[in-house]
TORDOSE-819241 format. One line per 8 residues: number of its first residue (from 1); for each residue y, z, x of C-alpha. Coordinates in steps of 0.25 Angstrom, whole numbers, plus 2048, in hexadecimal, padded with zeros to 3 digits. Example, Ala and Ser with C-alpha at 12.3 -4.5 7.8 and 13.67 -1.06 7.14 Angstrom:
TORDOSE-819241
1) 7EE/81F/831; 7FC/81D/837
//
This chain:
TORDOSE-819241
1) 9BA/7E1/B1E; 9BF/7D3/B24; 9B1/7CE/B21; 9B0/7D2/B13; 9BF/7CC/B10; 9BB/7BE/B16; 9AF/7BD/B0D; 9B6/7C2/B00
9) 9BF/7B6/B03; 9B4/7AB/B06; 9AF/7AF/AF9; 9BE/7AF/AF1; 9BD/7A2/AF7; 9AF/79C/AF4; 9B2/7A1/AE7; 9C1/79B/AE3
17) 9BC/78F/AEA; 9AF/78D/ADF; 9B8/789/AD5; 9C2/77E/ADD; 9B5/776/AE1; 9B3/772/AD2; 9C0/770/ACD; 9C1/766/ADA
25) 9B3/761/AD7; 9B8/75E/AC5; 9C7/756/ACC; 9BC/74D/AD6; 9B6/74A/ACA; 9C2/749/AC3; 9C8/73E/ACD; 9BC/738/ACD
33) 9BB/735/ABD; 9CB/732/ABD; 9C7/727/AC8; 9BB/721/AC0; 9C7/722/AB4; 9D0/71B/ABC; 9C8/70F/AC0; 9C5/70D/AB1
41) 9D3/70C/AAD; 9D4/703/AB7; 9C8/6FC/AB2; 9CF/6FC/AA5; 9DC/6F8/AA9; 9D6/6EB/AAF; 9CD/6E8/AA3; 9DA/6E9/A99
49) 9E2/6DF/AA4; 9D7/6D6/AA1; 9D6/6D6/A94; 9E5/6D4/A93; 9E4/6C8/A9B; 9DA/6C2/A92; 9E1/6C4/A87; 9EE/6BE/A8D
57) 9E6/6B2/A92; 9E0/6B0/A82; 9EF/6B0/A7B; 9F4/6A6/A86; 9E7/69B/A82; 9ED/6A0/A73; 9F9/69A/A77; 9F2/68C/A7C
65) 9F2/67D/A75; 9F1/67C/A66; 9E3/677/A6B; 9E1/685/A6F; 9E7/68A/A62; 9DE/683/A5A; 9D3/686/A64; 9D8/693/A63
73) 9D8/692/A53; 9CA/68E/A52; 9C7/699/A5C; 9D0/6A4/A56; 9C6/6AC/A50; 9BE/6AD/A5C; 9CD/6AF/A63; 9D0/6BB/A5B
81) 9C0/6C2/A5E; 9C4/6C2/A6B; 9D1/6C6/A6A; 9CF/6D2/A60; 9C2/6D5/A6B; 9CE/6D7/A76; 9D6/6DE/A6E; 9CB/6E8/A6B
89) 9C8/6E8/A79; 9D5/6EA/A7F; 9D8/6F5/A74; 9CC/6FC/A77; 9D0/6FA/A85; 9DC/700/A83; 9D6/70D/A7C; 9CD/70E/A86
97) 9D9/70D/A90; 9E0/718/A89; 9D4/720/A89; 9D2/71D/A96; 9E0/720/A98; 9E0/72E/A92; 9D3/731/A9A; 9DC/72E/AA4
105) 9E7/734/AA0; 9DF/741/A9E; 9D9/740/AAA; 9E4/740/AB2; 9EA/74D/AAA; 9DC/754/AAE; 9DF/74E/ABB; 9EE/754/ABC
113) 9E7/760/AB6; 9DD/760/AC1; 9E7/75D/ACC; 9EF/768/AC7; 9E2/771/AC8; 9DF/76B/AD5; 9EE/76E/AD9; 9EE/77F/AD5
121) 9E0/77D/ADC; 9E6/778/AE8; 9F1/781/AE8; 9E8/78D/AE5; 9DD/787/AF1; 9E9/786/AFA; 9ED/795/AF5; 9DF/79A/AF8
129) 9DE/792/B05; 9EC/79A/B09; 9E5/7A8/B05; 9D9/7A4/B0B; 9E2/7A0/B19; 9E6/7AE/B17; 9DA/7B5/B15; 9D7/7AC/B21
137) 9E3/7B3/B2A; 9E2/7BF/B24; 9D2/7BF/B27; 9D5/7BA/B36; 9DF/7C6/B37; 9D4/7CF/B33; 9CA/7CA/B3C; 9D4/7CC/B46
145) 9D6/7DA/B42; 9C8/7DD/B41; 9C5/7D8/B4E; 9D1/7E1/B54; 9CB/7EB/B4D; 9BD/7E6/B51; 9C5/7E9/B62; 9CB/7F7/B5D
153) 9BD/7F9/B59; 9B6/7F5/B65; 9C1/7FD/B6D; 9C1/80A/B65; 9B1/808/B68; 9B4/807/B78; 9BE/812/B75; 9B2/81A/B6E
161) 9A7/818/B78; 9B1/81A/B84; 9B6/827/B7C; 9A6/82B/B7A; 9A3/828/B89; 9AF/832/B8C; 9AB/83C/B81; 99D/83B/B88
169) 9A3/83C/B95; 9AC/849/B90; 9A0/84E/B8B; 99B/84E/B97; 9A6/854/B9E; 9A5/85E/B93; 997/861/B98; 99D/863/BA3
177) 9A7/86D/BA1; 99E/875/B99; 993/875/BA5; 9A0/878/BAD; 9A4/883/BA4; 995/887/BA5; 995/889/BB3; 9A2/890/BB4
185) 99F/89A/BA9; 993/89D/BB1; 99D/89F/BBD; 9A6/8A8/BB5; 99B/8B0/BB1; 997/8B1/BC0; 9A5/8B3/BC2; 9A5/8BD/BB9
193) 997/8C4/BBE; 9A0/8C5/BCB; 9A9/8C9/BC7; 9A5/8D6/BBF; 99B/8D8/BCD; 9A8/8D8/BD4; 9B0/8E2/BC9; 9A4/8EA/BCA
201) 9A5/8EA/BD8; 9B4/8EC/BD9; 9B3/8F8/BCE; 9A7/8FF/BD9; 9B2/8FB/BE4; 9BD/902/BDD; 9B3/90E/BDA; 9B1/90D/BE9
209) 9BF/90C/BEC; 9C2/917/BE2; 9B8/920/BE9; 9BC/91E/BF7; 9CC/920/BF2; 9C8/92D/BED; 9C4/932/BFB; 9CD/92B/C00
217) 9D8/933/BF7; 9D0/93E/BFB; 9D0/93D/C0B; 9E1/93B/C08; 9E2/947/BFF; 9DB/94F/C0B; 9E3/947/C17; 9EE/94C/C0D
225) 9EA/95A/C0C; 9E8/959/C1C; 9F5/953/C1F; 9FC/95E/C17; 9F4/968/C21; 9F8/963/C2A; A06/961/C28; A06/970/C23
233) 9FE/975/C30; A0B/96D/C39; A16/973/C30; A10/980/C34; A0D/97D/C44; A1C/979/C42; A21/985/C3B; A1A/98D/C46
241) A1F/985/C51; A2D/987/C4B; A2D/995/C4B; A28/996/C5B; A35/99A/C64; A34/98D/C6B; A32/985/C5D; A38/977/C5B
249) A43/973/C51; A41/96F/C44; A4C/965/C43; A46/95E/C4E; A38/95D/C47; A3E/956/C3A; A47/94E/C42; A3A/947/C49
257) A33/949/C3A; A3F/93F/C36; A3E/936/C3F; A30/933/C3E; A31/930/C2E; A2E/920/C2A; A3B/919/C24; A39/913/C16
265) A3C/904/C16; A41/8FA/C0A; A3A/8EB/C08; A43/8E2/C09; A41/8D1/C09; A41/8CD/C17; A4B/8C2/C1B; A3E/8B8/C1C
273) A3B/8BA/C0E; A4A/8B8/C0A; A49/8AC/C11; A3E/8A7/C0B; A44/8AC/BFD; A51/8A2/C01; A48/897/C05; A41/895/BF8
281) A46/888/BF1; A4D/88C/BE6; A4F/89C/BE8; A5B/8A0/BEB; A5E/8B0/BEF; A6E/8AE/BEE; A73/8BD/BEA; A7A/8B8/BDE
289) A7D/8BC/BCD; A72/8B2/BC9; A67/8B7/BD1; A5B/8C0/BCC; A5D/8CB/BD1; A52/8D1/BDA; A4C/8DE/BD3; A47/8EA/BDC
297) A36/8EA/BDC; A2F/8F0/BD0; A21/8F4/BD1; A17/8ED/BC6; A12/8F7/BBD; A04/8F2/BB7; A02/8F4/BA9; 9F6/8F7/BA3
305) 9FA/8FA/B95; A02/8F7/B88; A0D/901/B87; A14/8F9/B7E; A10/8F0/B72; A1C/8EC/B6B; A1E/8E2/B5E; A29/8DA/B65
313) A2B/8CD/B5C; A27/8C8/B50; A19/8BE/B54; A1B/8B8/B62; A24/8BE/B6D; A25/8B3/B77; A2D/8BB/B84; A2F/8C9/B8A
321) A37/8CE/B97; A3B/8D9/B9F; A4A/8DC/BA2; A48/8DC/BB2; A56/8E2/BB5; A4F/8F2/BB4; A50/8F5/BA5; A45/8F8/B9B
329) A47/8EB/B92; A40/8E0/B8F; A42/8D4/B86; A39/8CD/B7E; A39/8BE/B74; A34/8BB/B67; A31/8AD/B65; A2F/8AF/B58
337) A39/8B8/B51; A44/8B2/B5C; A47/8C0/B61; A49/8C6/B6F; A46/8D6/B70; A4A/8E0/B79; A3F/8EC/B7C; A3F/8F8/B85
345) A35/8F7/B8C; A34/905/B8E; A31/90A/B81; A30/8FC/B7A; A3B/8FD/B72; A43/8F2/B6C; A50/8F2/B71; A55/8E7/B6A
353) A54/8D9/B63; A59/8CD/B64; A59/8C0/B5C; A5C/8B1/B60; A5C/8A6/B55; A55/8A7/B48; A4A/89F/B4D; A4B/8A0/B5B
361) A3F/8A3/B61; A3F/8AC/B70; A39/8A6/B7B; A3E/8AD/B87; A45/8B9/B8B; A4C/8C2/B95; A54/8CE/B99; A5D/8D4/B9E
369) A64/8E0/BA0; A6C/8DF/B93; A6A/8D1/B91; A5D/8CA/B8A; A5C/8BB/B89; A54/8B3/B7F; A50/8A3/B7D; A47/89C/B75
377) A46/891/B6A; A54/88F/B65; A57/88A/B74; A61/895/B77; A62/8A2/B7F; A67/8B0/B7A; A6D/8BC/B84; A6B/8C7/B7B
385) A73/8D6/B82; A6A/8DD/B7B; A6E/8EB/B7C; A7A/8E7/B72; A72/8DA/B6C; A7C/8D3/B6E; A7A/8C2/B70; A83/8BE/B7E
393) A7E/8B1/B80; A78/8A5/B78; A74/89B/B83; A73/88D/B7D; A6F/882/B85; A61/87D/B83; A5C/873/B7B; A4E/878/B7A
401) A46/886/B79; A49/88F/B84; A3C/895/B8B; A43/89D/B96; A4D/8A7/B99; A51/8B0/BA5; A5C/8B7/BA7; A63/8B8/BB7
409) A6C/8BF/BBE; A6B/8CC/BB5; A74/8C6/BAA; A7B/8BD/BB0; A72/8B0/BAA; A66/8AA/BA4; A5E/89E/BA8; A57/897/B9A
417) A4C/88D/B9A; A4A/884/B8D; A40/87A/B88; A4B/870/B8C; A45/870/B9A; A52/876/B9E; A55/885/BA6; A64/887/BA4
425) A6C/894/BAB; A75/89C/BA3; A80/8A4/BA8; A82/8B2/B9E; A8B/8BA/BA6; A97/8B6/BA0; A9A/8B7/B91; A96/8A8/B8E
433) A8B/8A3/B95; A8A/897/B9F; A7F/88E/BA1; A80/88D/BB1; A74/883/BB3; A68/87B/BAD; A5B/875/BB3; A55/869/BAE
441) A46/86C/BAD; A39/861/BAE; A32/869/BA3; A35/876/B99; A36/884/BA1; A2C/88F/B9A; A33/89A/BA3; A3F/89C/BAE
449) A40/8A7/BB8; A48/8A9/BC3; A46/8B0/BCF; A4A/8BD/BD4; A56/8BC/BDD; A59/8AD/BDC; A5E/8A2/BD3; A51/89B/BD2
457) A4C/898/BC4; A3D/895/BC3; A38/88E/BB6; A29/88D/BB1; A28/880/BAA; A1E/879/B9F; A18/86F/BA8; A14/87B/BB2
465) A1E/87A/BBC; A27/886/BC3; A36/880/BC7; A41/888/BCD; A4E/886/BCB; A5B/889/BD1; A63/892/BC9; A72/88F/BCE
473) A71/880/BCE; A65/87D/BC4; A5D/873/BCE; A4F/875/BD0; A4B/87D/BDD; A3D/87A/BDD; A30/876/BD2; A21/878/BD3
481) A18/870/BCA; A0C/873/BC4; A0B/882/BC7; A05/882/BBA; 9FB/879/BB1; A03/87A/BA4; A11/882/BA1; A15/88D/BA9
489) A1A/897/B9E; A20/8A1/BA7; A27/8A3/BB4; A2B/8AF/BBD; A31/8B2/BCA; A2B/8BA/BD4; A33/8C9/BD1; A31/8CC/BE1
497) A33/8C0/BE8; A38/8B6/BE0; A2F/8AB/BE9; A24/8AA/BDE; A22/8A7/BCF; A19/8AB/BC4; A16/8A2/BB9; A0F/8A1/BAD
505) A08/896/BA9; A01/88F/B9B; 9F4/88C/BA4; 9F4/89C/BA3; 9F6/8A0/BB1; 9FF/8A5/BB9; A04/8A2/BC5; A0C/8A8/BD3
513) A13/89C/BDA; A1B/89C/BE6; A29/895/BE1; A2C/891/BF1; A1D/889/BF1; A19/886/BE2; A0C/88D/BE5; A04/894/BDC
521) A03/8A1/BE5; 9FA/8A9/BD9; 9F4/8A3/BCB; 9F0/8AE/BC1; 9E6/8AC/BB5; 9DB/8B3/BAD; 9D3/8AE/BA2; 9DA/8B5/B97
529) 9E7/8B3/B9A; 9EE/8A6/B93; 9FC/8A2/B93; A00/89B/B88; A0F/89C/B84; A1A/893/B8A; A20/8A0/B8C; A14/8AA/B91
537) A19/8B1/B9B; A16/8B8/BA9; A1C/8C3/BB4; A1A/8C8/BC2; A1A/8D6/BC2; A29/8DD/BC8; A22/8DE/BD5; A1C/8D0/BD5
545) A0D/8D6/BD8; A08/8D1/BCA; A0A/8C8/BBF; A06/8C8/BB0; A07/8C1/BA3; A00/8C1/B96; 9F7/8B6/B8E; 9FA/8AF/B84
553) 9EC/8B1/B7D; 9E7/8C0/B7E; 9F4/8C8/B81; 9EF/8CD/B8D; 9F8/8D0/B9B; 9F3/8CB/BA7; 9F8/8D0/BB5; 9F4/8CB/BC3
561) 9F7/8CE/BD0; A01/8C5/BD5; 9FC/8C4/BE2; 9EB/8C6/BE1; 9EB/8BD/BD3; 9E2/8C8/BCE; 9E4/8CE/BBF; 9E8/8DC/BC0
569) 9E8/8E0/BB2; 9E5/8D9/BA5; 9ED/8E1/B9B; 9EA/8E1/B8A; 9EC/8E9/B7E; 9F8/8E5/B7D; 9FA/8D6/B75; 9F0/8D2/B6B
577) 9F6/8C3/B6D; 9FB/8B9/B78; A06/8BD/B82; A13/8B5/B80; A1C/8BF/B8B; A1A/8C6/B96; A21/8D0/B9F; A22/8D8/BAA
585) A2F/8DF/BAF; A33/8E7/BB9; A34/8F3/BB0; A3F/8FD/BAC; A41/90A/BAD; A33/90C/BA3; A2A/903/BAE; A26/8FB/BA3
593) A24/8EC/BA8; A1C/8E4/BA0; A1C/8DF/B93; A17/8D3/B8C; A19/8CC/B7E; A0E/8C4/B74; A0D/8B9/B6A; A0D/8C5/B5E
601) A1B/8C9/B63; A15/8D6/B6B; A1B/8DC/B76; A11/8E5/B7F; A18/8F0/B8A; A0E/8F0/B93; A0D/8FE/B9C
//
């Protein structure tokens, strides 16, 4: 483009220059004749000055001695040839002066004409020479440009071959990955062929088993049917003995029987596991109102089955959970129609329903005994008594969403964690509430627990760490980073112990750590299971032996044994979409204990 603009304006300027070299060639020749017309008047001029003096130099001899006059007499006639000769020669000298002169006069009108020309032509050289220095600077700034963009394009090709060499080399590496993909499929599929030899050989085990249990139930039938002889054939040899006249007494007999019987005992934490409880930063097992109250051991019952499948919200519930204080309720969230409903768990039931803002969307929940508590996206909590559905607190305080809440000490409080990377601690026991403390976190809490018999508070946080907190002064007791790869979506207290917590995280595993080390003592996963909700939760089972939670792509229920990391049961049929909620109580007086919630708003009673 620069190229083609220069030559269009050498050409503008060969062809406005054409003209000019004439016109300047017609005023040479101009100057010239006007020079040559010059010297001739001068020429002229001198001639006529010549013939004047002639003439003058003939009137004075006029003048002269009377010898002259007669002379002059006799020579008149030839006197007056010669002067009418001069006259006619001066006169036609003089016309051709004034011809010579309008010549003159004419030329130098075309002159000023010409000069006048010569002048616009000046100024109009002068103007083009102006553009032309324009064009000039105009064509240097664009040869600048184009050799900067002539650099930007010589980098963008180093760019281009630098980004090919790494395609290539990506290419590579993707050959790779797809040959390393390769081998570990055909190491799954080995894996796999292992693995149904072993099923098949743990199937012909259990047969085995199952076999040698049957005699075994068998040979304990028989010693049964042989220990009931027996003890019939020495109630007789006693009854005989008895009735001799030298028998012995019969009071003595059961008193020795007594004696002899096992005592039953009651387990009880030793005073070196109490100290251990007392030593654990952050954990402390002060007997007072705030603390979590330890709860008496509840066997797990396993599920294996929907009992329950209940429409529960309208689209997405996001949360669900057990009233741990003995009764039959449970609570569950709407994230989309803002409600928070009460169930009975027993027979599914709705007890009753509660509504936050008009477009408050329910994020977490909680219960208990009379009391239900809901937060979400208007940056509030709710305290609902929900047998008379009455609102008895509206805690404000937060400046962002709130992700988490947890009631303590019966209801005496709730602890609430917002987006605002802030857990505050709320005192309900009065008729206005109190905000008794705030922690001041490093990155959003998903989920808050706190642990059974203590004032501890452990939040699970987006950047995949576990920190606990001291309730009563709001300092931080002790953090653990990167327990997960991505955000830990849920946390939970150990139910027995307190010493250990389960989390939940978006790298779709779960995992038992020690809170006192910060290792992972247990890491849970399966193919199909995906966790994918900030609020996806998980639970230990009431007797801490396992742990469950749903995924977020199949509606499926995992549970593992806590201890051996294996699946115990993979439970189905009852969600068609993801998991958002999962729950495992201790059970009422129905032993029903688990329940879970989807992205459709279903809320499955499992049995």
């Amino acid at each position: 483009m620069d190229t083609l603009l220069l030559s269009l304006i050498n050409e503008r300027n060969v062809r406005e220059t054409i003209p000019f070299v004439e016109i300047h060639a017609s005023n040479e020749q101009l100057r010239r004749e006007l020079d040559e017309w010059k010297r001739k008047c001068e020429n002229l001029e001198r001639e006529l000055v010549l013939a004047r003096d002639n003439l003058v130099g003939e009137e004075d001899c006029v003048e002269g001695s009377s010898t002259q006059q007669q002379h002059q007499q006799q020579q008149q006639p030839q006197v007056s040839r010669s002067e009418s000769a001069a006259l006619r020669n001066e006169r036609k000298i003089r016309e051709q002066l004034e011809r010579l002169q309008e010549q003159v006069q004419q030329q130098m009108e075309e002159h000023q004409r010409d000069t006048e020309i010569i002048q616009d032509l000046t100024k109009e050289r002068d103007d083009l020479q102006s553009l032309q220095k324009a064009h000039d600077k105009a064509m240097s700034k664009l040869q600048e440009e184009l050799n900067k963009q002539h650099r930007a394009i010589d980098h963008l090709t180093t760019e281009n071959s630098d980004n090919q060499q790494r395609a290539n080399l990506a290419e590579q590496q993707y050959s790779g990955l797809k040959d390393a993909i390769r081998t570990l499929q055909q190491e799954n599929d080995s894996l796999k062929k292992e693995n149904r030899q072993l099923e098949s050989r743990l199937v012909s085990e259990k047969e085995r088993l199952s076999s040698e249990m049957n005699i075994l139930t068998d040979m304990v039938e028989r010693l049964k049917r042989q220990a009931e002889m027996a003890i019939t054939l020495q109630q007789q040899e006693e009854k005989r003995k008895s009735s001799s006249w030298f028998g012995l007494s019969s009071s003595n007999t059961n008193s020795t029987t007594s004696h002899i019987l096992p005592t039953p005992t009651i387990l009880t934490n030793t005073s070196a596991e109490q100290d251990t409880l007392h030593s654990t930063p952050g954990l402390s097992t002060t007997n007072t109102s705030n603390m979590i109250p330890e709860q008496p051991l509840v066997a797990a019952i396993i599920p294996t089955e929907p009992k329950k499948v209940l429409s529960a919200h309208y689209k997405e519930a996001s949360c669900v959970r057990y009233d741990d204080s003995g009764s039959d309720m449970l609570a569950t969230g709407g994230s989309v129609d803002g409600t928070v409903k009460v169930w009975n768990a027993t027979n599914g039931a709705l007890r009753t329903t509660l509504k936050g803002g008009s477009s408050n969307a329910i994020i977490a929940v909680d219960i208990a005994k009379h009391l239900v508590v809901g937060g979400g996206s208007d940056k509030t909590c709710r305290v609902w008594n929900f047998t008379t559905n009455h609102l008895v607190h509206h805690l404000v305080g937060h400046v962002s969403k709130i992700t988490s809440v947890k009631f303590f000490g019966g209801e005496q409080g709730v602890v609430t964690a917002a987006a605002d990377r802030q857990i505050k601690v709320w005192d309900i026991s009065r008729q206005t509430y109190r905000q008794v403390s705030t922690m001041h976190l490093h990155a959003t809490a998903n989920s808050i627990d706190i642990g059974v018999g203590t004032q501890t508070i452990g939040s699970g946080h987006t950047d995949g760490a576990i920190r606990l907190w001291d309730m009563r002064t709001g300092q931080k007791a002790a953090e653990w980073e990167g327990i997960h790869e991505s955000a830990i979506t849920s946390i939970q207290f150990n139910p027995i112990d307190g010493k250990t917590v389960l989390t939940n995280g978006m790298d779709s595993r779960l995992k038992i750590v020690d809170v006192r080390t910060g290792k992972a003592l247990q890491v849970f996963h399966h193919e199909e299971f995906h966790t994918s909700y900030n609020w996806s939760s998980s639970s230990f089972s009431p007797d801490g032996i396992y742990v469950a939670a749903g995924s977020s792509s199949n509606g499926k229920i995992f549970i593992w044994n806590a201890k051996s990391g294996k699946l115990a049961r993979k439970l189905e049929g009852g969600h068609d979409f993801g998991v958002c909620g999962f729950a495992w109580g201790r059970g009422g007086t129905s032993g029903q204990q688990v329940a879970s919630v989807d992205k459709m708003g279903r809320l499955v009673l499992w049995g």
